[in-house]
KENUMI-510194 format. One record per atom (N, C-alpha, C): x, y, z. Coordinates in steps of 0.1 Angstrom, whole numbers, plus 5000, padded with zeros to 4 digits. Example, Ala and Ser with C-alpha at 12.3 -4.5 7.8 and 13.67 -1.06 7.14 Angstrom:
! residues 2
513249435078/512349555078/513249675078/512849785071/513749895071/512950005079/
***
This chain:
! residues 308
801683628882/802483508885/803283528897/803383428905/804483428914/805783478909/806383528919/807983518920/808783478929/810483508926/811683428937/811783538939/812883588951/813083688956/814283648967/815683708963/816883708973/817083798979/817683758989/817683868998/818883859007/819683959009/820983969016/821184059027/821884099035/822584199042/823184229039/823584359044/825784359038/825384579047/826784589048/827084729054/826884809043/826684959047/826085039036/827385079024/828385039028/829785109024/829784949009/829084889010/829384779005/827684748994/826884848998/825784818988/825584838977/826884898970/826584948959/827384798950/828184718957/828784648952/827484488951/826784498959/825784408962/824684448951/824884518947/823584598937/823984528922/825184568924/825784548907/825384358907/826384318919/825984168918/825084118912/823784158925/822384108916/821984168905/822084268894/821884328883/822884208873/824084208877/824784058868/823883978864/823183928876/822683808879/821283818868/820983938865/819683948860/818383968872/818784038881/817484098887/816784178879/815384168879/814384258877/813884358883/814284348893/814084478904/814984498916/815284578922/816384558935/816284668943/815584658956/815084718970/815584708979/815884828984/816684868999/816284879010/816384839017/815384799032/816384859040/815884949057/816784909065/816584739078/817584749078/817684629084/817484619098/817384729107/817084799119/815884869116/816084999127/815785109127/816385249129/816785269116/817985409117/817485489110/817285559115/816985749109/818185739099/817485789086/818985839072/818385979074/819386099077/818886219079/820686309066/819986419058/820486459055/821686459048/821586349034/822386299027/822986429020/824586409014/825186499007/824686498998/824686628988/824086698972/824186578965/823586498956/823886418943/823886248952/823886228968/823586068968/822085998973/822885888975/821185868979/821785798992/820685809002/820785829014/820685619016/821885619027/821385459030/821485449044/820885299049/821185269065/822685239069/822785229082/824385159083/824484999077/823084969083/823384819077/822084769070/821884739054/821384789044/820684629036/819684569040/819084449030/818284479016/819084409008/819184409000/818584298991/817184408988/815884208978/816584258964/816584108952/816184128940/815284008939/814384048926/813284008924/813783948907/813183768909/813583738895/812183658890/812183598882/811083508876/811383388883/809983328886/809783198896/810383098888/810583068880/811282958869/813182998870/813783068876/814483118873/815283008881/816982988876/817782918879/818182908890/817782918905/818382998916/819682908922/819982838917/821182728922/822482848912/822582858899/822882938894/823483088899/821883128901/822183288903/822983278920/822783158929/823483158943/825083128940/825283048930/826783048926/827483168926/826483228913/826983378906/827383498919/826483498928/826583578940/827383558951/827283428955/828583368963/830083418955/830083378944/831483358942/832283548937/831183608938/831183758935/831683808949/830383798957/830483838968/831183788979/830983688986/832283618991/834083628990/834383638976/835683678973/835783848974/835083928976/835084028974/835084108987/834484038996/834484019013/832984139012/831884109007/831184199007/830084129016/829883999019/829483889024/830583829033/830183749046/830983669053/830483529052/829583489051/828883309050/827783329042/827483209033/827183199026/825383139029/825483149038/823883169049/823183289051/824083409043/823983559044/822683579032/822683459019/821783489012/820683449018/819183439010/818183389015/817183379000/816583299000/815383258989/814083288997/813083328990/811283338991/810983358979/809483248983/808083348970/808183418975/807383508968/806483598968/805483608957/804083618962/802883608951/802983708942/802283698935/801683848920/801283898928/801484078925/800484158931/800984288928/800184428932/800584558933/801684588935/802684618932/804184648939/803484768947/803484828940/803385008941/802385018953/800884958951/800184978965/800184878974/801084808973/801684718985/802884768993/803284858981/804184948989/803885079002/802885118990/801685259001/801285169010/800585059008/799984989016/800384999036/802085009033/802685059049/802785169056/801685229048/801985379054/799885419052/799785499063/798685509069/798585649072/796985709073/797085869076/797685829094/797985969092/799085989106/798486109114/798186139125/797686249134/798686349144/798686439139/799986519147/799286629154/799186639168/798286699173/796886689178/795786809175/794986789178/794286739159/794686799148/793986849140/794086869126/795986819127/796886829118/797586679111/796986609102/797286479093/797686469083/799086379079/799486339073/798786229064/798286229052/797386099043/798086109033/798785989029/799085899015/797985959001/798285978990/797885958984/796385898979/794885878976/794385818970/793685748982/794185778999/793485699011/792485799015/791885749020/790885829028/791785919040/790686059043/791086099053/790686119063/790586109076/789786149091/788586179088/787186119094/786086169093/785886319105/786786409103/786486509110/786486669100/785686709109/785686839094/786686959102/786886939112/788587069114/789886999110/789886859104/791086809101/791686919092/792986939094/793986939082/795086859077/794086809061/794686679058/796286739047/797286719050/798686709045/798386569034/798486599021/798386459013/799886429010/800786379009/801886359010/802386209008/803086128997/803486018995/805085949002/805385869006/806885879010/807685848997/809085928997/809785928988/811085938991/812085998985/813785988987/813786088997/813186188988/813486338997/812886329012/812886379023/813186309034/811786419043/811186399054/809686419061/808586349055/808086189060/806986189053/806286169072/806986239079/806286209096/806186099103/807186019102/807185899107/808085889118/809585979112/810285999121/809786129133/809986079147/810286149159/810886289157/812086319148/812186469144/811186569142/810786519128/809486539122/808186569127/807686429137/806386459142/806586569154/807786589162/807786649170/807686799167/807786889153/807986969147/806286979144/806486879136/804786909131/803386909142/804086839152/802786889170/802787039168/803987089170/804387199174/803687319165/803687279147/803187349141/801187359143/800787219148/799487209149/798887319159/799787339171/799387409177/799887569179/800087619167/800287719167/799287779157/799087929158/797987969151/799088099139/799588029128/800088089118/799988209111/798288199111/797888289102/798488459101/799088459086/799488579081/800788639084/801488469089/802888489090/804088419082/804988499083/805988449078/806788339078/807188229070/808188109079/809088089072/810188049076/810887929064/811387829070/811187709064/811787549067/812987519063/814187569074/815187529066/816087379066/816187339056/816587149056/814887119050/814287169044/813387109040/812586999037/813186899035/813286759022/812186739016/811086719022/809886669011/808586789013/809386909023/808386999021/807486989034/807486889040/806086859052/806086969057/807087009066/806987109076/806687239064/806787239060/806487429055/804887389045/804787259038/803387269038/802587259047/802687239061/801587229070/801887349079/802687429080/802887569081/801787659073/801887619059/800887649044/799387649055/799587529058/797887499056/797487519068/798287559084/797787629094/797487799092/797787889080/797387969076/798988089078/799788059073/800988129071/800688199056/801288309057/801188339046/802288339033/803388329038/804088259031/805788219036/806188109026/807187989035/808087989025/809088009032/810987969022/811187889028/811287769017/811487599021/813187619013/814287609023/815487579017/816187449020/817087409013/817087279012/818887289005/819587119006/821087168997/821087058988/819486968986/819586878976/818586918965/818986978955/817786978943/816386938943/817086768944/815786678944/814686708956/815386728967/814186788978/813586848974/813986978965/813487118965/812487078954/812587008944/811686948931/810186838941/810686778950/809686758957/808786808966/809386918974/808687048981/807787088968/808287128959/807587228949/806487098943/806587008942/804886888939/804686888948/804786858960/803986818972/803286988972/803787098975/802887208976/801987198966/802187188952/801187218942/800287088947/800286938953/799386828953/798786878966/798987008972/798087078990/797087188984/797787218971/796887348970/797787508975/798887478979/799287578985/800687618976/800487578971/802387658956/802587818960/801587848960/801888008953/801688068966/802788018977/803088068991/804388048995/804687928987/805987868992/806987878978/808087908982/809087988975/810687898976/811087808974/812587668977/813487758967/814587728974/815587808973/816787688974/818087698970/819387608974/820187738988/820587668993/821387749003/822187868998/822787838989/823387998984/822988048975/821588038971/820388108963/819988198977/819488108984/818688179003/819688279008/821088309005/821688349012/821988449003/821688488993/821888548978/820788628980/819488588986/818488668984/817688738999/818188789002/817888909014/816388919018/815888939001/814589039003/813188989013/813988839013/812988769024/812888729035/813588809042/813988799057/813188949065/812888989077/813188889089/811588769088/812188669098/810888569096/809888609109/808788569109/807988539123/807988379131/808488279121/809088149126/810188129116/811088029122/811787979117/811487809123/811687659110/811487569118/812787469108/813987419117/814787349107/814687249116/814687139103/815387009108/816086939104/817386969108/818686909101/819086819108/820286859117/821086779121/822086929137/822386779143/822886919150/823887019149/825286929140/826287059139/825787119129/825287119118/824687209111/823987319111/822887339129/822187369133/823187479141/824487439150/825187519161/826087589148/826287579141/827187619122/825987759119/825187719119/824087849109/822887919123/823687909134/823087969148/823288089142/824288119139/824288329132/823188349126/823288279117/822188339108/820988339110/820588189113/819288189116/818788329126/819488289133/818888369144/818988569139/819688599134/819588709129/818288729118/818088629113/816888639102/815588639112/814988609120/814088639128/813888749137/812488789135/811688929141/811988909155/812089039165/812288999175/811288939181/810988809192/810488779199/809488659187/809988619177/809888539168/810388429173/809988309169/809488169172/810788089167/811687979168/812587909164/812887819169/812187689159/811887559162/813287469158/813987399163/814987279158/814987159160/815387069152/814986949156/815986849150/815986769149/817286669141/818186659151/818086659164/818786659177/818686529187/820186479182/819986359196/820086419212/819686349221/819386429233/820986429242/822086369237/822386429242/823486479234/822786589227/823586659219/822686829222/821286809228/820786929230/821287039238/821886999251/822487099256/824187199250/824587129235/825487199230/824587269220/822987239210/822687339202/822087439208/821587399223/820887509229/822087639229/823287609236/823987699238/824487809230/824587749216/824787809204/823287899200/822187919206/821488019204/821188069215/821388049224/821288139237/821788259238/822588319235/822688449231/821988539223/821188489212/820588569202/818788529206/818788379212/817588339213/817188269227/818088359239/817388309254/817688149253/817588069269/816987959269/815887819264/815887769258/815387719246/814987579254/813387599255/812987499259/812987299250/812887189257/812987099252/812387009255/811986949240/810986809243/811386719236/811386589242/811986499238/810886359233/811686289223/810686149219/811686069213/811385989222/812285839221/813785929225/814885899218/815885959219/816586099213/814886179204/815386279197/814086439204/815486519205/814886649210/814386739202/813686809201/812886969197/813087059203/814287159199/814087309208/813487409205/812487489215/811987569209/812787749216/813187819214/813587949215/812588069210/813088159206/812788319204/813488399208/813588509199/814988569194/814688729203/815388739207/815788819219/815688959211/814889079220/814389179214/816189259208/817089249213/817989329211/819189249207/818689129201/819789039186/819889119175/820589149167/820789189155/820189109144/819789219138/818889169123/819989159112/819889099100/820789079092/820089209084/821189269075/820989419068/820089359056/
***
């Protein structure tokens, strides 16, 4: 059967109040859209990550009172200043159909490199027989390669020849980068992460590649607790930048000399402060850029200190 479907804006500081609204009202379902295009990169432990400015559908029954439910939300939201005009709401059908693969439906295999693909669940993959297909669904936990961080990370891994080395992904989220490390022929990957839930999705996404019993997710003071797995032959994070100029010690001491270290989660003009923060342990650190976000690549200087 058909349904109604409202739909609002409002600032992210204000969506949780927009949520409850429509749940009053009796929504049946309620979906977070960004309303731009803004990278959500690296939510704190326990939230859920939102845009700065955050639309917001609920879904009710096509019979449903909507003179009613616009009262109920106006006089909620308006008084509450969570809304400014009352032109902010909006009504649509929308037909019967698949939620779920109408949802997959926006996401398509993806090509990184020459050789290296990202495929959805249940789609087909590349009619090529050197592909390596990454099966991978989008979810909370964060790399499904869409973002410019990400793909620029994952070129990077395409064209490197892995095999029988060491990595770890640190900032993890959904696992991409250290399973396609997996499946270029590494032998094995410490995926660390500081949200649970990432780390519960690294660990399905490896078992849904074939590759589990390579990759090892850790919480940040589990990884720092556990020594026995260090020095690396790559290191590839993609956080954020202060995060990144914060854990320059470490990183860089956990890497073999003349070992590889990829970063990314970098606006460009933010690169020439994370370069500097490994320049000492890891030389001049080359950069590539897309759209407005950089990838540094370095290697760790024969005579940096190893961690004990």
């Amino acid at each position: 059967m058909p349904w109604a479907e409202v739909s609002l804006s409002v600032p992210r500081e204000q969506a949780e109040q927009a949520e409850q609204a429509l749940e009053e009202q009796g929504a049946l379902a309620i979906t977070f859209e960004d309303q731009a295009d803004n990278p959500v990169l690296e939510p704190a432990v326990g939230t859920a990550p939102l845009w700065p400015v955050v639309e917001i559908r609920g879904l009710f029954e096509q019979d449903t009172d909507r003179s009613a439910i616009l009262t109920g939300l106006l006089t909620g939201l308006l008084k509450a200043g969570v809304i400014q005009r009352p032109d902010c709401i909006a009504w649509r059908d929308v037909a019967d159909q698949d939620w779920e693969r109408a949802w997959m439906d926006r996401f398509q295999p993806m090509q990184f490199g020459q050789h290296l693909w990202i495929v959805p669940s249940g789609m087909p993959g590349p009619d090529d027989p050197l592909a390596l297909q990454l099966k991978l669904d989008p979810g909370l936990a964060f790399g499904t390669g869409t973002h410019p961080t990400t793909a620029l990370c994952l070129e990077w891994i395409d064209g490197m020849d892995l095999r029988g080395l060491r990595v770890m992904d640190f900032g993890c989220g959904s696992g991409v980068l250290g399973i396609a490390a997996a499946l270029k022929g590494a032998a094995s990957i410490c995926c660390v992460d500081n949200d649970p839930q990432a780390l519960l999705a690294t660990v399905d996404n490896a078992e849904r590649n074939g590759v589990s019993e390579r990759i090892e997710c850790y919480l940040p003071e589990d990884w720092v607790a556990s020594r026995h797995d260090v020095p690396y032959d790559v290191i590839v994070a993609n956080i954020l930048a202060g995060p990144l100029m914060q854990l320059a010690p470490q990183l860089c001491a956990c890497l073999r000399p003349n070992a590889h270290i990829v970063l990314s989660g970098i606006l460009d003009h933010q690169a020439d402060e994370v370069a500097a923060a490994y320049v000492e342990s890891c030389g001049p650190m080359q950069q590539e850029q897309r759209e407005e976000w950089v990838r540094l690549l370095g290697h760790r200087l024969s005579d940096a200190v190893l961690l004990p």
